[in-house]
N, CA, C and O atoms as a Maestro MAE file, in Angstrom:
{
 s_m_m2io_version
 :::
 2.0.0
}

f_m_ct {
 s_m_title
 :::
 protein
 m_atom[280] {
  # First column is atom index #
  i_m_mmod_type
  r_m_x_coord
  r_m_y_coord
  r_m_z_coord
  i_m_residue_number
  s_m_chain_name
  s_m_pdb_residue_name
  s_m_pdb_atom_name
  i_m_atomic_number
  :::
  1 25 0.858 -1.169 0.000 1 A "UNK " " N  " 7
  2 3 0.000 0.000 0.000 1 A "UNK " " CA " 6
  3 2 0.902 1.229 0.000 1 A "UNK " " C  " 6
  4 15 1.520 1.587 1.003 1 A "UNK " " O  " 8
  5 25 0.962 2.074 -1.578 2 A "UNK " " N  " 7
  6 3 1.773 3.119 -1.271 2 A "UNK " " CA " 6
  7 2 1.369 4.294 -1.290 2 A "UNK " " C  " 6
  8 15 1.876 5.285 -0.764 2 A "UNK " " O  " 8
  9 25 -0.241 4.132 -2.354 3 A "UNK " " N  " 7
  10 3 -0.876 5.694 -2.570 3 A "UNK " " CA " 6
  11 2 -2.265 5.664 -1.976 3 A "UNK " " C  " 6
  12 15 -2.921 4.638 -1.800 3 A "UNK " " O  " 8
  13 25 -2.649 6.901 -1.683 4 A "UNK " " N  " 7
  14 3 -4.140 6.947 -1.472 4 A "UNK " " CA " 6
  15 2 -5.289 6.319 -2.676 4 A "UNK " " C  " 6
  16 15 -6.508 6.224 -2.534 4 A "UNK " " O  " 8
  17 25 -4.517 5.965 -3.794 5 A "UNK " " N  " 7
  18 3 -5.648 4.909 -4.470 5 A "UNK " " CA " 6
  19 2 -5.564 3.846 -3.806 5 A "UNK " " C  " 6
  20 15 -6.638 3.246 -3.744 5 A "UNK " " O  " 8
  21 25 -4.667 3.339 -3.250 6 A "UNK " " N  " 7
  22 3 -4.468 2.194 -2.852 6 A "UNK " " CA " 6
  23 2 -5.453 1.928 -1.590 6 A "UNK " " C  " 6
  24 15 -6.182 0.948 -1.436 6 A "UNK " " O  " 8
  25 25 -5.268 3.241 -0.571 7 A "UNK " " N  " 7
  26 3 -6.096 3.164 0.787 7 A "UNK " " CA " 6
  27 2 -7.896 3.116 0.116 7 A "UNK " " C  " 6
  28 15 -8.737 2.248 0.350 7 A "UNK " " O  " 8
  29 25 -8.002 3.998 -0.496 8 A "UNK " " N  " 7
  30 3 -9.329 3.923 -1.187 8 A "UNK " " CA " 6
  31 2 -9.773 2.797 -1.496 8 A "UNK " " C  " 6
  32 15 -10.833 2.377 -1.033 8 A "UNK " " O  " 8
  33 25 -8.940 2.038 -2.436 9 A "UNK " " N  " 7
  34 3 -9.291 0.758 -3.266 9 A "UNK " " CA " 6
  35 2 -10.032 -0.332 -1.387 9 A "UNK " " C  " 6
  36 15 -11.049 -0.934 -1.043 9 A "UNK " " O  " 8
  37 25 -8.818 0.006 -0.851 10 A "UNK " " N  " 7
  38 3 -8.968 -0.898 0.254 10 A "UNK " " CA " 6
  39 2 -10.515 -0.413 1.154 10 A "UNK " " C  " 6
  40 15 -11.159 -1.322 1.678 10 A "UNK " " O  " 8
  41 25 -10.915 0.738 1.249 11 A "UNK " " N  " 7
  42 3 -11.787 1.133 1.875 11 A "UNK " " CA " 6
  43 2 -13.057 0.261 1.010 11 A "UNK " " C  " 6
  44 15 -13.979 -0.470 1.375 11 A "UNK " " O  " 8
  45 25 -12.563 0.764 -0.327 12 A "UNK " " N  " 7
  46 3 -13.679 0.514 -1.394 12 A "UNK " " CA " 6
  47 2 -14.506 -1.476 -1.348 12 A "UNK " " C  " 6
  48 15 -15.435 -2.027 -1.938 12 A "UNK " " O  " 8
  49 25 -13.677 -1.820 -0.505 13 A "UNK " " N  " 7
  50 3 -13.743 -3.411 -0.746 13 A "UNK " " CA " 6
  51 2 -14.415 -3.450 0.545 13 A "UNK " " C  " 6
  52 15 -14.351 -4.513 1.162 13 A "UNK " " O  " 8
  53 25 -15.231 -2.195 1.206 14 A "UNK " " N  " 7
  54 3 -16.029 -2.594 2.851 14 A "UNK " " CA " 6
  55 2 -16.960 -1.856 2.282 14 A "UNK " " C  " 6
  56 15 -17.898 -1.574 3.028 14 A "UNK " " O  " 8
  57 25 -17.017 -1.390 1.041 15 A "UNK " " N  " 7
  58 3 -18.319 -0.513 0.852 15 A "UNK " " CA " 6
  59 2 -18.572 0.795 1.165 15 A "UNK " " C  " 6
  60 15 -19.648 1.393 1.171 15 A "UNK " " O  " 8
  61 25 -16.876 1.383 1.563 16 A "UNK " " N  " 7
  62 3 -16.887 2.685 2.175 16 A "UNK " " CA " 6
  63 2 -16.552 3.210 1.188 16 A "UNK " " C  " 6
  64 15 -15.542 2.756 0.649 16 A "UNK " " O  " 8
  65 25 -17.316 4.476 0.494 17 A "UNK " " N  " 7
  66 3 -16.811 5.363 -0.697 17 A "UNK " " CA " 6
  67 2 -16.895 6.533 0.223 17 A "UNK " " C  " 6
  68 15 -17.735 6.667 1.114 17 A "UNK " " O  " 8
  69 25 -15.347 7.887 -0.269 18 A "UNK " " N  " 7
  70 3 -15.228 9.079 0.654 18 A "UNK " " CA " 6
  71 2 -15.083 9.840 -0.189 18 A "UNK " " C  " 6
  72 15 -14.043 9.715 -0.836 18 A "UNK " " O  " 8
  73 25 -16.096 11.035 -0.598 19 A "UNK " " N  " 7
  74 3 -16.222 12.154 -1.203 19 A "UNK " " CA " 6
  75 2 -16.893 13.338 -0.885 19 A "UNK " " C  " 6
  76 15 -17.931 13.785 -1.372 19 A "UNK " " O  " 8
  77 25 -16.013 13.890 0.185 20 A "UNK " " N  " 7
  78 3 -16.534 14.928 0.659 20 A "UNK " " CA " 6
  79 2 -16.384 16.537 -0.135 20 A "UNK " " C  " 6
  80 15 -17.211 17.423 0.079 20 A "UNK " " O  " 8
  81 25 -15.275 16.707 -1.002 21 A "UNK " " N  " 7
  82 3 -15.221 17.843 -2.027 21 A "UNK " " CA " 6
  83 2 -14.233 18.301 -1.842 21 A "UNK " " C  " 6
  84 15 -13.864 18.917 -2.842 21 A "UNK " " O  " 8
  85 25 -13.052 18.370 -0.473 22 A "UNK " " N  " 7
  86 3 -11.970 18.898 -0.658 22 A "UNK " " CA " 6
  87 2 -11.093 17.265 -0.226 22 A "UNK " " C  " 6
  88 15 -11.423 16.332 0.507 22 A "UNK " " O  " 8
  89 25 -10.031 17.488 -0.977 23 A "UNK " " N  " 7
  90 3 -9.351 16.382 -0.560 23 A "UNK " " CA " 6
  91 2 -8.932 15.835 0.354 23 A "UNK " " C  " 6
  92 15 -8.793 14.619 0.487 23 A "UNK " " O  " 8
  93 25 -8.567 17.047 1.429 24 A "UNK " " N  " 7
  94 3 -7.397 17.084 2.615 24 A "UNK " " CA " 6
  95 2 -8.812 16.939 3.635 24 A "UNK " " C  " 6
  96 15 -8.476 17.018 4.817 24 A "UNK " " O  " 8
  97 25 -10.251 16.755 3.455 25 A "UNK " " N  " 7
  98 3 -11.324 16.341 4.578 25 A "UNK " " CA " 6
  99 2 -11.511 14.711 4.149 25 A "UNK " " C  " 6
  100 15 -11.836 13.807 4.918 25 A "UNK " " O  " 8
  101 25 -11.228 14.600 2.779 26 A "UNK " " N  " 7
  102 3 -11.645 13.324 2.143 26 A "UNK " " CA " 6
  103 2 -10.466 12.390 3.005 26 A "UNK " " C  " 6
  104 15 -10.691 11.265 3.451 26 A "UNK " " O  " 8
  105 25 -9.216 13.100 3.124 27 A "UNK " " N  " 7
  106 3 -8.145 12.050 4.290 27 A "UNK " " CA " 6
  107 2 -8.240 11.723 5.220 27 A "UNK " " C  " 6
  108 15 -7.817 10.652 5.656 27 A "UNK " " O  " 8
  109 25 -8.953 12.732 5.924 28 A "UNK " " N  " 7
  110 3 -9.505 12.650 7.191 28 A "UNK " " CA " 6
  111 2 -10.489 11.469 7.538 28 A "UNK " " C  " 6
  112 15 -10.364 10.456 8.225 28 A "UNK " " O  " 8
  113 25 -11.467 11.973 6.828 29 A "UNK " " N  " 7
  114 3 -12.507 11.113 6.696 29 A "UNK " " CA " 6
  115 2 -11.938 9.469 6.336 29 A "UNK " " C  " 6
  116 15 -12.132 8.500 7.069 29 A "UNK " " O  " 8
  117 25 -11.281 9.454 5.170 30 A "UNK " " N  " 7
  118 3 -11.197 8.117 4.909 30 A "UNK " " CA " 6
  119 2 -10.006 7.645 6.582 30 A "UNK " " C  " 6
  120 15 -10.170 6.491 6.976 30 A "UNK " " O  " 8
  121 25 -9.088 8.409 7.295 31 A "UNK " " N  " 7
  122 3 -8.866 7.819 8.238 31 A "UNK " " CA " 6
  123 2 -9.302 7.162 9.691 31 A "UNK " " C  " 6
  124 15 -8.854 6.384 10.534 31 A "UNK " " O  " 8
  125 25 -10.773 8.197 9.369 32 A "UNK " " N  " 7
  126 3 -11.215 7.844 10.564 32 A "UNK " " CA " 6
  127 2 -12.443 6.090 10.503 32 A "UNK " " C  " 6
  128 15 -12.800 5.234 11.313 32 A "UNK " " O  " 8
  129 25 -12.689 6.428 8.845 33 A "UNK " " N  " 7
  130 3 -13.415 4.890 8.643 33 A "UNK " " CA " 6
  131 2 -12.049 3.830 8.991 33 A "UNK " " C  " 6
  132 15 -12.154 2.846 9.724 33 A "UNK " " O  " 8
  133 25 -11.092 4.145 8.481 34 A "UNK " " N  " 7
  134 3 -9.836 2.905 8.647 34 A "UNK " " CA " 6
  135 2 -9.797 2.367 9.882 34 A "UNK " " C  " 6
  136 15 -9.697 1.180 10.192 34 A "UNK " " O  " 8
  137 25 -9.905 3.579 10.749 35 A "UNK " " N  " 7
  138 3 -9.724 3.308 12.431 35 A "UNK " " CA " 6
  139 2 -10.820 2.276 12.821 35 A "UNK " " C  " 6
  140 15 -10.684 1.260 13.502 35 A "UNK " " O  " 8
  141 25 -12.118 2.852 12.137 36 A "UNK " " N  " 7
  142 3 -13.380 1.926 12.803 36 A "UNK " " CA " 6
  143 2 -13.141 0.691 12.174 36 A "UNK " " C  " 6
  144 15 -12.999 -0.213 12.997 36 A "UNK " " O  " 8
  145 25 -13.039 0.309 10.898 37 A "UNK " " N  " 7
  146 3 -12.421 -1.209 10.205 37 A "UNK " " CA " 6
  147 2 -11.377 -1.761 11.441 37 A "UNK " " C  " 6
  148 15 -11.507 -2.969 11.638 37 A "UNK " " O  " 8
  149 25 -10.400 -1.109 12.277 38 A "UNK " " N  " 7
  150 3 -9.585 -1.452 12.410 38 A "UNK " " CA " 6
  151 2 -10.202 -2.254 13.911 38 A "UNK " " C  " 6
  152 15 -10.086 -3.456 14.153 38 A "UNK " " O  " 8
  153 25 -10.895 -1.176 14.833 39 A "UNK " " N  " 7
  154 3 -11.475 -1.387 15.590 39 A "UNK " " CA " 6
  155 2 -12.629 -2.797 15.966 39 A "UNK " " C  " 6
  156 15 -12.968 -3.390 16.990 39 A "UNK " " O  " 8
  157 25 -12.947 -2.886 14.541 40 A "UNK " " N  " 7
  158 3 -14.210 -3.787 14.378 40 A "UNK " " CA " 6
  159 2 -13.154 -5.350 14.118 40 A "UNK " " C  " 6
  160 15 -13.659 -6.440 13.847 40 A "UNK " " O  " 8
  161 25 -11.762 -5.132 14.266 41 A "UNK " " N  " 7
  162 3 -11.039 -5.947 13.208 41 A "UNK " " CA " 6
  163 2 -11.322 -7.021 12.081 41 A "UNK " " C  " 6
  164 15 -11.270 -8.227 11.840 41 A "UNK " " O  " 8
  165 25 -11.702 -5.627 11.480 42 A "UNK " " N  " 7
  166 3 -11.590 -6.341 9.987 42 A "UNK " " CA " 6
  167 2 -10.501 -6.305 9.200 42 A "UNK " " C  " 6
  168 15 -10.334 -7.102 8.278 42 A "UNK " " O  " 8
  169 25 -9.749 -5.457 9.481 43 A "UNK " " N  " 7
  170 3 -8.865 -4.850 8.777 43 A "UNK " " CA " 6
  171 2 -7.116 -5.358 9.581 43 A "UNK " " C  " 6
  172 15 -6.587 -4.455 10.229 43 A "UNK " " O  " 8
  173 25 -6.675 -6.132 9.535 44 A "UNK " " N  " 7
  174 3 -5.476 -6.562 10.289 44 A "UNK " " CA " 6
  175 2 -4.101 -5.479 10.639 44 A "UNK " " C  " 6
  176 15 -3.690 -4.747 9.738 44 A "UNK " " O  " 8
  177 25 -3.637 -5.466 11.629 45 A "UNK " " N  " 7
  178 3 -2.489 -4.439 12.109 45 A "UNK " " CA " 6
  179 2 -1.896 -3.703 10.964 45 A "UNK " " C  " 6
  180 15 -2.255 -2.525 10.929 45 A "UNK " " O  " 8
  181 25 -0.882 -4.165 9.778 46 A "UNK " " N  " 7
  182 3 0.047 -4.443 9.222 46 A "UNK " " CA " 6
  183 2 -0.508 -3.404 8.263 46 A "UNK " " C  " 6
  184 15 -0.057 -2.259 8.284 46 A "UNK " " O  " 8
  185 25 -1.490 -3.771 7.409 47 A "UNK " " N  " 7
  186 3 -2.451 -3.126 6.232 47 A "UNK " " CA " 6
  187 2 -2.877 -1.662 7.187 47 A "UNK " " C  " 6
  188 15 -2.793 -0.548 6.670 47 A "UNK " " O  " 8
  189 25 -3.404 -1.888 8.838 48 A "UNK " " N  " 7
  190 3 -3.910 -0.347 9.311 48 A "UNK " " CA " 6
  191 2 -2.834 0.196 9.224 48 A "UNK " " C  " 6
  192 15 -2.972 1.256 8.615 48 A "UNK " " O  " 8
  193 25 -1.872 0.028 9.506 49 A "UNK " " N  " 7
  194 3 -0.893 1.145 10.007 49 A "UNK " " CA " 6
  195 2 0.372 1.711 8.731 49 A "UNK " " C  " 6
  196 15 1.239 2.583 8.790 49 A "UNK " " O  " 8
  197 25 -0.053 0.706 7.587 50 A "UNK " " N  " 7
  198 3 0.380 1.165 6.412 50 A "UNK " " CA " 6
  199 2 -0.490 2.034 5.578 50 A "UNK " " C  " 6
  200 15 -0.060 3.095 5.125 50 A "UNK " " O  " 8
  201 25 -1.769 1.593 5.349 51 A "UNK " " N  " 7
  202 3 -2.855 2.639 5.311 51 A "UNK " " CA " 6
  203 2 -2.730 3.968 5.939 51 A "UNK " " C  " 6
  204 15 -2.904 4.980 5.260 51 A "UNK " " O  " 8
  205 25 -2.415 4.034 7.298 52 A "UNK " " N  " 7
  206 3 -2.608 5.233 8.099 52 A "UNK " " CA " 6
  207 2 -1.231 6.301 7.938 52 A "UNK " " C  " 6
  208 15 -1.232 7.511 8.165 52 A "UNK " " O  " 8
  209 25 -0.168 5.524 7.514 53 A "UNK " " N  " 7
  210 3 0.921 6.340 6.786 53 A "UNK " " CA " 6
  211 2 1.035 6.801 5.647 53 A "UNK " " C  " 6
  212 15 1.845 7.714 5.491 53 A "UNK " " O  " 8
  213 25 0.266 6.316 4.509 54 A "UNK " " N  " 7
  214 3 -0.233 6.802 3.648 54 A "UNK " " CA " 6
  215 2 -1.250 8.057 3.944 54 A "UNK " " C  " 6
  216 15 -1.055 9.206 3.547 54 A "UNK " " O  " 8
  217 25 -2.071 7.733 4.510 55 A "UNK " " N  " 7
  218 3 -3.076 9.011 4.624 55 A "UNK " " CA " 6
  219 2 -2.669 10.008 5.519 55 A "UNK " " C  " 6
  220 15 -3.461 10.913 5.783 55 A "UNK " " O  " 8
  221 25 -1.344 9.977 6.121 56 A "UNK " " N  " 7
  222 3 -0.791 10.972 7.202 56 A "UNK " " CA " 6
  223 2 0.315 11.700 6.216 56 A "UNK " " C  " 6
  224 15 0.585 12.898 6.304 56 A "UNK " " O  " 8
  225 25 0.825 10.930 5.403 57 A "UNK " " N  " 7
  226 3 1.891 11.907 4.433 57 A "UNK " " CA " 6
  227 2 0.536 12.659 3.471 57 A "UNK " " C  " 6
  228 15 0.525 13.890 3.484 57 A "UNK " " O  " 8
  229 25 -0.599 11.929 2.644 58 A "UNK " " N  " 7
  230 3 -1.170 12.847 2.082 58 A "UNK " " CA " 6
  231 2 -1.645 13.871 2.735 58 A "UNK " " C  " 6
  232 15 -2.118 14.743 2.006 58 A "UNK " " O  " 8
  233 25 -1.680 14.058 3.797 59 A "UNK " " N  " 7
  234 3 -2.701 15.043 4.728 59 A "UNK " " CA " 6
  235 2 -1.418 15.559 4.721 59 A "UNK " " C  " 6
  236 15 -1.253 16.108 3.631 59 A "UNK " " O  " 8
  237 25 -0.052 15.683 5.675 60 A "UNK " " N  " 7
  238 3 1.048 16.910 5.123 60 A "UNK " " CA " 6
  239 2 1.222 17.468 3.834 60 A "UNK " " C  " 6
  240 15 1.804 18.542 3.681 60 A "UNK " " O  " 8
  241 25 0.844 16.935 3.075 61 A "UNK " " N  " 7
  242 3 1.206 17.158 1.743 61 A "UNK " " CA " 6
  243 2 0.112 18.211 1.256 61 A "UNK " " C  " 6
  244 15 0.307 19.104 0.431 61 A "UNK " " O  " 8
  245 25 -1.100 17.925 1.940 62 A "UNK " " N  " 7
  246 3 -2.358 19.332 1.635 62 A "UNK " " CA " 6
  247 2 -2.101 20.227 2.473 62 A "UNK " " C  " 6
  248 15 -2.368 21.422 2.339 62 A "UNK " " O  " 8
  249 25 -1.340 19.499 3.782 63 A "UNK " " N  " 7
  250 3 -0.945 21.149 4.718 63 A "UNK " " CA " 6
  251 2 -0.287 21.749 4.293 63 A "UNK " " C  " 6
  252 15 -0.525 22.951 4.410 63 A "UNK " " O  " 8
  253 25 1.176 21.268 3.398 64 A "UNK " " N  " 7
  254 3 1.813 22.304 3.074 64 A "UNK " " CA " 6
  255 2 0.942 23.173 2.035 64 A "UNK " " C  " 6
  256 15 0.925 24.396 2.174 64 A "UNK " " O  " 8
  257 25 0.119 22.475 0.856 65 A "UNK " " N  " 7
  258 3 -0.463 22.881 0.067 65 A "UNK " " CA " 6
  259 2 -1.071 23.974 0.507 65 A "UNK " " C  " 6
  260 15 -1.012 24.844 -0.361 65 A "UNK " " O  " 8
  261 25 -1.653 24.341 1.501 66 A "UNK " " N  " 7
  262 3 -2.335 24.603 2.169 66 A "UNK " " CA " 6
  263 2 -1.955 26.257 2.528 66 A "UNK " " C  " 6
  264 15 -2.366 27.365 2.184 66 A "UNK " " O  " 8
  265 25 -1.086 25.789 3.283 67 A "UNK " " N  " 7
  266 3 0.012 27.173 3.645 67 A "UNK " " CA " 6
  267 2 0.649 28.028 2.449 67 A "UNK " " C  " 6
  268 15 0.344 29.218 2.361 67 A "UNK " " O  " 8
  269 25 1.597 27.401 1.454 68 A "UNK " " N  " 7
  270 3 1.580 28.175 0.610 68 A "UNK " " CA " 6
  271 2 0.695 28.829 -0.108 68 A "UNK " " C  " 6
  272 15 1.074 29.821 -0.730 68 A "UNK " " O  " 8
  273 25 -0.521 28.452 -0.165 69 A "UNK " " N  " 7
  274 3 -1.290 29.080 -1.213 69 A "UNK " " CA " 6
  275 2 -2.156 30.006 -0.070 69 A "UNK " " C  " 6
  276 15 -3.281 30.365 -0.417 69 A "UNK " " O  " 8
  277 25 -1.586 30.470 1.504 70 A "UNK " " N  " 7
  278 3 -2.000 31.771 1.839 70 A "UNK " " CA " 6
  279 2 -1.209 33.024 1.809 70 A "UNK " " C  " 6
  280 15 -1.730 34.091 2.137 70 A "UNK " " O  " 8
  :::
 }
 m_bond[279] {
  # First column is bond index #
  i_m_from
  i_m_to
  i_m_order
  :::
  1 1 2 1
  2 2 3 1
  3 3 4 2
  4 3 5 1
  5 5 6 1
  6 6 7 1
  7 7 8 2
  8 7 9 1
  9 9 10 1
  10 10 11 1
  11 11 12 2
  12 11 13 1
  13 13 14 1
  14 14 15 1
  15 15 16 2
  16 15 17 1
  17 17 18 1
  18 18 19 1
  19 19 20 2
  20 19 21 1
  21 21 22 1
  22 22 23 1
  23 23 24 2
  24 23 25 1
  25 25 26 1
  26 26 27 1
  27 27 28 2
  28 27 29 1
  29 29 30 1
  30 30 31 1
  31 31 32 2
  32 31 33 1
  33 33 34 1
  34 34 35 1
  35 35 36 2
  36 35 37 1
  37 37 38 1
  38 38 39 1
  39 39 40 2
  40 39 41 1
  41 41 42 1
  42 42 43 1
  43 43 44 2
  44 43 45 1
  45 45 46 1
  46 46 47 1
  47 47 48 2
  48 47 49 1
  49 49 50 1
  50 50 51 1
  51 51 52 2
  52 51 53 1
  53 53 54 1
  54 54 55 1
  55 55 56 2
  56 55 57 1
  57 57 58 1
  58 58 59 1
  59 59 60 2
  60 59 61 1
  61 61 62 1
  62 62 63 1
  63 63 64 2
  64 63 65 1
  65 65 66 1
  66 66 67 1
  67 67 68 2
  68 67 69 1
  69 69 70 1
  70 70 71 1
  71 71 72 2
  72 71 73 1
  73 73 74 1
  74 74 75 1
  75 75 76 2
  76 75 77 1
  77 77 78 1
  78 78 79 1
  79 79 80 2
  80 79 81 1
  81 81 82 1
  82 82 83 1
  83 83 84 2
  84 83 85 1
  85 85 86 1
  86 86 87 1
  87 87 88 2
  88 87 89 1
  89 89 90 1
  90 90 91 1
  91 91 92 2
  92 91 93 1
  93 93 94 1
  94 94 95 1
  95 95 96 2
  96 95 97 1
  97 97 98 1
  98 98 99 1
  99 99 100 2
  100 99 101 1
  101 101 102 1
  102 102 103 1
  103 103 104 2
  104 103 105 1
  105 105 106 1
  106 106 107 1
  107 107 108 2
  108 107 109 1
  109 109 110 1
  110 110 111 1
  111 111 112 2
  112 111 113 1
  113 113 114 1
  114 114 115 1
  115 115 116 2
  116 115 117 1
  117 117 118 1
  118 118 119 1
  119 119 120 2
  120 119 121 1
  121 121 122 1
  122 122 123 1
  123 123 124 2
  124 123 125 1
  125 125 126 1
  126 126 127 1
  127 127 128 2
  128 127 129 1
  129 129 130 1
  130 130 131 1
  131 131 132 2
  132 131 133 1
  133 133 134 1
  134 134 135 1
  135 135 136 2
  136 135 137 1
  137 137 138 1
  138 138 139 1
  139 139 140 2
  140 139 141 1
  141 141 142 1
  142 142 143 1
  143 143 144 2
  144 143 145 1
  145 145 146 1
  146 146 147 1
  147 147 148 2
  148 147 149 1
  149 149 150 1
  150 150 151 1
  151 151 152 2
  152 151 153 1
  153 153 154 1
  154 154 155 1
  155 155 156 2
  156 155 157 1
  157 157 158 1
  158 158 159 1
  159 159 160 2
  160 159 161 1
  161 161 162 1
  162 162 163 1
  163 163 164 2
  164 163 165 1
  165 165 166 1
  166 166 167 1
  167 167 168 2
  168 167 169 1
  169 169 170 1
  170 170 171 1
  171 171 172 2
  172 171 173 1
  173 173 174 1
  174 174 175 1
  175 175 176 2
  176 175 177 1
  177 177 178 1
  178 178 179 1
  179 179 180 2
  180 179 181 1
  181 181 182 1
  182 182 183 1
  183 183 184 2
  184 183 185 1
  185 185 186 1
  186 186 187 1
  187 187 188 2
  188 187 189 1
  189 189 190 1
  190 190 191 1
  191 191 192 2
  192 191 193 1
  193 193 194 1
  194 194 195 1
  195 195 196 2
  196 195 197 1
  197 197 198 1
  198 198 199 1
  199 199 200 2
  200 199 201 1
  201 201 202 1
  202 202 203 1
  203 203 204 2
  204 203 205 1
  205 205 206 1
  206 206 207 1
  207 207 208 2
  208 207 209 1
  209 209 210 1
  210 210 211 1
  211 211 212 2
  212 211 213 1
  213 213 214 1
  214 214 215 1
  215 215 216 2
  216 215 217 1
  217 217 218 1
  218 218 219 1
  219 219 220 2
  220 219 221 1
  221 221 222 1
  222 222 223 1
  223 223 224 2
  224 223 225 1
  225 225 226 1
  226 226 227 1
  227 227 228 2
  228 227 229 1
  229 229 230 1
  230 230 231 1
  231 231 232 2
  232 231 233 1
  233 233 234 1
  234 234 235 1
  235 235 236 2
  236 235 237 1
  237 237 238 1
  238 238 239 1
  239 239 240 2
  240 239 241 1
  241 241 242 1
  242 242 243 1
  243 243 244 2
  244 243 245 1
  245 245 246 1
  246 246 247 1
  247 247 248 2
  248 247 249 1
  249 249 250 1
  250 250 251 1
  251 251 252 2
  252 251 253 1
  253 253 254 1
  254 254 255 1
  255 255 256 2
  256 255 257 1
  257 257 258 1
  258 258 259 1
  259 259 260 2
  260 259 261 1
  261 261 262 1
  262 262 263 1
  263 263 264 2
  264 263 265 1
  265 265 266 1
  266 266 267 1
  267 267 268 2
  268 267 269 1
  269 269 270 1
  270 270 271 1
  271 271 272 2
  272 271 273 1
  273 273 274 1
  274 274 275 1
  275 275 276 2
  276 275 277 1
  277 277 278 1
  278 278 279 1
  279 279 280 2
  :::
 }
}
C-alpha cells in the first residue's frame, strides 16, 4: 500500500466510498473509517498502520499545500 488509491481501493472493498469535495477532509474522513475497520477488526495491524501512513503523508502534503497558497 503506497498511494491513497491504494487506501481507497482498500476502503472501497467494505463498501466505504469518501467524497466529501476537498481532498485534505476526504483524508480525514477516509482515516477515521480505517480506524473503525480497524477497531471492528476487519482490517489486520500491518495493512492499518500502512494505510494510516499513507493518509498521514497525504494530509502533510495538503498542509503544506495549504500554507503556501495563503
Amino acid at each position: 500500500m503506497k498511494t491513497l488509491y491504494d487506501v481507497q481501493q482498500l476502503l472501497k472493498q467494505f463498501g466505504i466510498f469518501v467524497y466529501v469535495g476537498k481532498r485534505k477532509w476526504d483524508i480525514e474522513l477516509m482515516s477515521i473509517e480505517l480506524k473503525n475497520l480497524y477497531k471492528a477488526g476487519v482490517v489486520d495491524k500491518p495493512t492499518y498502520v500502512k494505510a494510516q501512513l499513507v493518509l498521514r503523508h497525504e494530509h502533510h502534503i495538503e498542509e503544506v499545500r495549504d500554507n503556501q497558497q495563503k
